[in-house]
C-alpha positions in Angstrom: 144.6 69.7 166.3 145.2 67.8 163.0 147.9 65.2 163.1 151.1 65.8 161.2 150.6 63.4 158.4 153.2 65.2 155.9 156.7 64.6 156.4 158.6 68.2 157.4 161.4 67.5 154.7 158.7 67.6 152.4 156.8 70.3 153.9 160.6 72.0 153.5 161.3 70.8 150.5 158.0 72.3 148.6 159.0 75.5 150.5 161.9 75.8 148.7 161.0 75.0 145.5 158.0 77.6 145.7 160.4 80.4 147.1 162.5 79.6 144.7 160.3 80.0 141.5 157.8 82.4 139.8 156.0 80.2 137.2 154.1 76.8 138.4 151.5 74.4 136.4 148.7 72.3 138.6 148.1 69.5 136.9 145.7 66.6 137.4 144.3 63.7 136.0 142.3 62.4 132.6 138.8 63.0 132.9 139.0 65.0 135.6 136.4 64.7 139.1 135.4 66.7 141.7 139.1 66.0 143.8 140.8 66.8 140.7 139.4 69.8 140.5 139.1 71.5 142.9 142.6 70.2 144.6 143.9 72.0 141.6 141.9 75.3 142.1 142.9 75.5 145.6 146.4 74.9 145.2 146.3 77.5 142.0 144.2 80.5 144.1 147.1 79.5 147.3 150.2 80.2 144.7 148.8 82.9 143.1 148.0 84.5 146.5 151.7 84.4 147.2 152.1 86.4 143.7 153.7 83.7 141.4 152.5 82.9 138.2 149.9 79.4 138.7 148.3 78.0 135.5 146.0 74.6 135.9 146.2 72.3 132.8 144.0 69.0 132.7 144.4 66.5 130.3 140.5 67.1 129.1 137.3 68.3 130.4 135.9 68.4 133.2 131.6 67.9 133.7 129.8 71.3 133.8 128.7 70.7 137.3 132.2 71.7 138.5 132.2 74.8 136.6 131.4 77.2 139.1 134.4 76.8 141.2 136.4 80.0 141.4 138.6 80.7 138.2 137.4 76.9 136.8 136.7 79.0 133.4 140.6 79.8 133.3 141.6 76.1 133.2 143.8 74.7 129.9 142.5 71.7 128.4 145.8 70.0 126.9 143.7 68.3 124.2 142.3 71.2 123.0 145.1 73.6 122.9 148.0 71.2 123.1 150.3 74.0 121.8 149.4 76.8 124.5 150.0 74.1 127.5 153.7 73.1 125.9 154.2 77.1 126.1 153.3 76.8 130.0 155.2 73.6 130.4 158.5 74.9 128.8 158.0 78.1 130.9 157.2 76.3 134.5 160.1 76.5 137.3 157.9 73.5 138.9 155.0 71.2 138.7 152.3 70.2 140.8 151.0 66.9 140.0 147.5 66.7 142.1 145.3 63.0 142.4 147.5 60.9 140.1 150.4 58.4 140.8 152.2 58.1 138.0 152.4 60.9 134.5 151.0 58.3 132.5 147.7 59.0 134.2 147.4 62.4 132.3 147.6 61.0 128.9 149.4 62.3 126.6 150.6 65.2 128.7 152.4 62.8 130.8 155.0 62.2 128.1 155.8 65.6 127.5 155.7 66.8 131.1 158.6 63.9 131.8 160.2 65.6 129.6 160.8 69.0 131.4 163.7 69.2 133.5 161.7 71.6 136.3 161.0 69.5 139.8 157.6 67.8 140.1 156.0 67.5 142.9 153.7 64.7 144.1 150.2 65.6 146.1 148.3 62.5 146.2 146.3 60.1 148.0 146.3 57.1 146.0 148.9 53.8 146.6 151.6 53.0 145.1 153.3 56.3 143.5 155.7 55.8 140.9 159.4 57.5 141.3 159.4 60.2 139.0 158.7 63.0 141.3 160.9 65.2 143.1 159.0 65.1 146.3 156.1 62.7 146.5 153.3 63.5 149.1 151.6 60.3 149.0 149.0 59.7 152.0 146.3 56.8 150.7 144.9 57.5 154.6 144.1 60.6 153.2 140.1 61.0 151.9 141.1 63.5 149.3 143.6 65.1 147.4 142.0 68.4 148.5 142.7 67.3 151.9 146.3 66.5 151.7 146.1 70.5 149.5 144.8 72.1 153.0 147.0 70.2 154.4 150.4 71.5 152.8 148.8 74.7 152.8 148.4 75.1 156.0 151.6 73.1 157.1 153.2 75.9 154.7 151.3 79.4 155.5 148.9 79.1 158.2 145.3 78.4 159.1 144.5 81.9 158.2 146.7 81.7 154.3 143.5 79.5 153.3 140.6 81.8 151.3 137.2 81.3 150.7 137.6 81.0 147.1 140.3 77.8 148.5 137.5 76.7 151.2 134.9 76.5 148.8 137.7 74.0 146.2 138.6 72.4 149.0 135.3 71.0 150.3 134.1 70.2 146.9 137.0 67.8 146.3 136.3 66.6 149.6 132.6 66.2 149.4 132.9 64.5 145.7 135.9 62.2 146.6 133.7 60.5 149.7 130.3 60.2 148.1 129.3 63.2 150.2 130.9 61.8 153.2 129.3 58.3 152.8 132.4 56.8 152.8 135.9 57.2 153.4 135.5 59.5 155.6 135.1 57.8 159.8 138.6 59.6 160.3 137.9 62.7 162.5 140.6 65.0 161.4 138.3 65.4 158.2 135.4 66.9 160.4 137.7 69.3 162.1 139.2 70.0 158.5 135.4 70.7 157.7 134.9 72.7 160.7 137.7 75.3 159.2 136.4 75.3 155.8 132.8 76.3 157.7 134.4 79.1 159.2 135.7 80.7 155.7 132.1 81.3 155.1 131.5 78.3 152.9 127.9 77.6 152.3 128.2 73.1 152.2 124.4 73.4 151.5 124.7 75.3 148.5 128.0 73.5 147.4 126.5 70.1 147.3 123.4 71.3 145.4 125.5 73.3 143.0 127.3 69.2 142.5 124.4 66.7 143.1 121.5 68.9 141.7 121.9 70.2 138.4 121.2 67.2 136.5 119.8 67.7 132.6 116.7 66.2 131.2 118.6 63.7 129.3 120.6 62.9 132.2 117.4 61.4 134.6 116.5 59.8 131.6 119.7 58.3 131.1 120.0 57.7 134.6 116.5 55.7 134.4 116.9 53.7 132.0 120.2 52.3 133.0 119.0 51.2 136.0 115.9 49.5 134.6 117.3 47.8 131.6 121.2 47.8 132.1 122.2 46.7 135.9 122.5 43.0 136.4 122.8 41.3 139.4 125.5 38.2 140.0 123.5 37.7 143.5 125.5 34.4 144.1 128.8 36.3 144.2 126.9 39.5 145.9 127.8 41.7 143.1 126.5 44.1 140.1 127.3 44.9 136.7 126.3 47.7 134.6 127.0 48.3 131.0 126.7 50.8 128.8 127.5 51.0 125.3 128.1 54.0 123.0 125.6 53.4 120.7 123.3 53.6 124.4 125.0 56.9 125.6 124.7 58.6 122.0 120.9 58.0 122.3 120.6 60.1 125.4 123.1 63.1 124.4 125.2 61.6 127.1 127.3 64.8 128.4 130.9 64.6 130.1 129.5 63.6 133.9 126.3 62.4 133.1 127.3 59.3 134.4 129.3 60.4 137.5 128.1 58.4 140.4 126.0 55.7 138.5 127.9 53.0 139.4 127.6 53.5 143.3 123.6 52.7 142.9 123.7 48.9 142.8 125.6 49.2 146.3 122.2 50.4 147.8 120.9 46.9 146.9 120.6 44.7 150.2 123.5 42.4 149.6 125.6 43.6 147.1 129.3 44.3 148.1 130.9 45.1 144.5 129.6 47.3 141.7 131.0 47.3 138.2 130.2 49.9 135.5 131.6 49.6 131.9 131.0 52.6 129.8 132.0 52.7 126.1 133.5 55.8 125.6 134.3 54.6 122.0 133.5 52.0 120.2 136.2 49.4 121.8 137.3 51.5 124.1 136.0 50.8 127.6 136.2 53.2 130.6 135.6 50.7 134.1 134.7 52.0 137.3 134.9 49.9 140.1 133.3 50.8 143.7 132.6 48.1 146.6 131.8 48.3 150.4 134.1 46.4 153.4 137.2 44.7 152.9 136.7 43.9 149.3 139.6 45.0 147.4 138.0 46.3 144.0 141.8 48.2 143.7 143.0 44.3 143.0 140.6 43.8 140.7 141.3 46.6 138.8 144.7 45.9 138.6 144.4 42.0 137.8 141.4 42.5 135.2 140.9 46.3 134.2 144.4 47.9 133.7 144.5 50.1 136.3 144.0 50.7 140.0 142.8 53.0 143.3 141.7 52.5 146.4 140.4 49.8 147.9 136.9 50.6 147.7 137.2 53.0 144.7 139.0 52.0 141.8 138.6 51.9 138.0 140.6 51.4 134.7 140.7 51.1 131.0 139.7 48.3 128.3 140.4 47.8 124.6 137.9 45.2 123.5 134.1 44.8 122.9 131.8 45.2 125.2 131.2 41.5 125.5 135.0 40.5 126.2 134.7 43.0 128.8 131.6 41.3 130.9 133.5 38.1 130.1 136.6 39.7 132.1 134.0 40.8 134.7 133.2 37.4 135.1 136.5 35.8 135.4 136.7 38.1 138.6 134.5 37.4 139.9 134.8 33.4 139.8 138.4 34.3 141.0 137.4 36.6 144.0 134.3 34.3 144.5 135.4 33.3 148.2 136.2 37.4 149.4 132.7 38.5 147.8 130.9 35.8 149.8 132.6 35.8 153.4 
């Protein structure tokens, strides 16, 4: 049986909220990820199986190896059709704000979203949630957004209210948000989570190639040379950096995802505890992802160095500066963390 981690008030509280409406938007996080996804999905397919209205709206796109989820084609991308998702937000009797702590996390959407006077509810597994939800759902203990989804949905309907079109969301937010289960993931309640999804029908298998195996030409070859002539090792402070600049990505048709998952490589390396990947979205603007292994807090980091935040071993944030200021920042952190990377 799975412990009870969601507070009955809360459990109540969404209860109301959804008997009481007809119209909900799912939103989610800028440059969206597997949990993103497909904790939006699930949620969308469980409202609409109650009959209300459920649209998803992300702040941007998502990589083309989530596409296949069920209904992904029907998400709204605020940046592109910033118009059509005010319609839907003027319109919404609630919100569903899935993987993120605070609005400011979906961009420009976040202002506008603040703005509407329908509740907002909180489903999220990261610390620290800001206080501008209605309910907040907040379980860091949590591997997943999509779990804390089955969670509520079951906690609300039943074992039985979750579908295989949900099933298949669900595990795909799972699998994505713990590196396939590499990490994160030693609690058992997400096995006997897994052992329900299973029983839908889901094919894991086919799910994980469907994420992992569908890489491009240009990807491998992006993927090859980075690791041959961009990681660095710091070996005294058991740490890597990799750097990529977009004049780099350009020259390899770098796609939306293309990089998903690059920066956990370096952690493979005997030794290293903390990985560091800078990727220059535009020139100046820098896009940090942070992942480490043990105690090391790379969440800290991102806070103290990178403007932003996450887990513990999972984090990442956001730079405005060249790329050169920004291995300059890397350094600084690790000179100050010197004595945590080398316990």
């Amino acid at each position: 049986m799975l412990e009870k981690i969601i507070l009955q008030e809360n459990i109540d509280a969404v209860k109301r909220i959804v008997d009481a409406g007809t119209r909900f938007v799912v939103l989610s996080h800028k440059n969206p990820d597997g949990d993103a996804v497909g904790s939006s999905l699930a949620l969308c397919h469980y409202l609409r199986s109650l009959g209300k209205e459920c649209f998803v709206v992300l702040p941007n796109r998502f990589p083309d190896f989530l596409a296949w989820m069920p209904d992904a084609t029907e998400v709204l991308f605020y940046d592109a059709e910033p118009e059509k998702a005010m319609s839907l937000f003027n319109g919404a009797d609630a919100f569903f704000c899935l993987d993120f702590n605070t609005l400011s996390r979906i961009g420009d959407a976040g202002a506008a979203v603040a703005a509407c006077s329908a509740p907002k509810l909180l489903v999220d597994h990261h610390p620290q949630p800001s206080q501008e939800f209605s309910v907040s759902i907040s379980h860091p203990v949590a591997c997943s957004t999509s779990e804390l989804v089955f969670r509520l949905i079951v906690r609300l309907s039943g074992a039985n209210a979750v579908s295989f079109e949900m099933a298949q969301c669900i595990y795909a937010g799972m699998m994505t948000d713990t590196g396939a289960f590499a990490y994160a993931s030693t609690r058992k309640d997400i096995y006997l989570i897994i052992a329900e999804l299973l029983g839908k029908g889901i094919d894991k298998d086919l799910i994980y190639r469907k994420v992992f195996y569908t890489s491009s030409l240009t990807r491998m070859r992006l993927w090859g040379f980075t690791l041959y002539e961009k990681l660095k090792l710091y070996n005294k402070y058991n740490a890597a950096l990799i750097t990529l600049s977009h004049n780099e990505l350009m020259r390899f048709y770098a796609q939306k995802g293309d990089t998903e998952g690059i920066v956990n490589q370096p952690l493979q390396i005997k030794g290293i505890r903390f990985s560091c990947f800078f990727r220059e979205e535009l020139p100046g603007k820098i896009n940090v992802s942070l992942r480490s292994v043990d105690d090391f807090p790379c969440n800290a980091v991102a806070a103290e160095f990178f403007n932003g935040g996450g887990h513990k071993n999972a984090s990442g944030g956001e730079l405005c500066c060249s790329m050169d200021e920004a291995v300059e920042l890397f350094r600084a952190a690790l000179r100050k963390y010197k004595c945590e990377l080398t316990q």
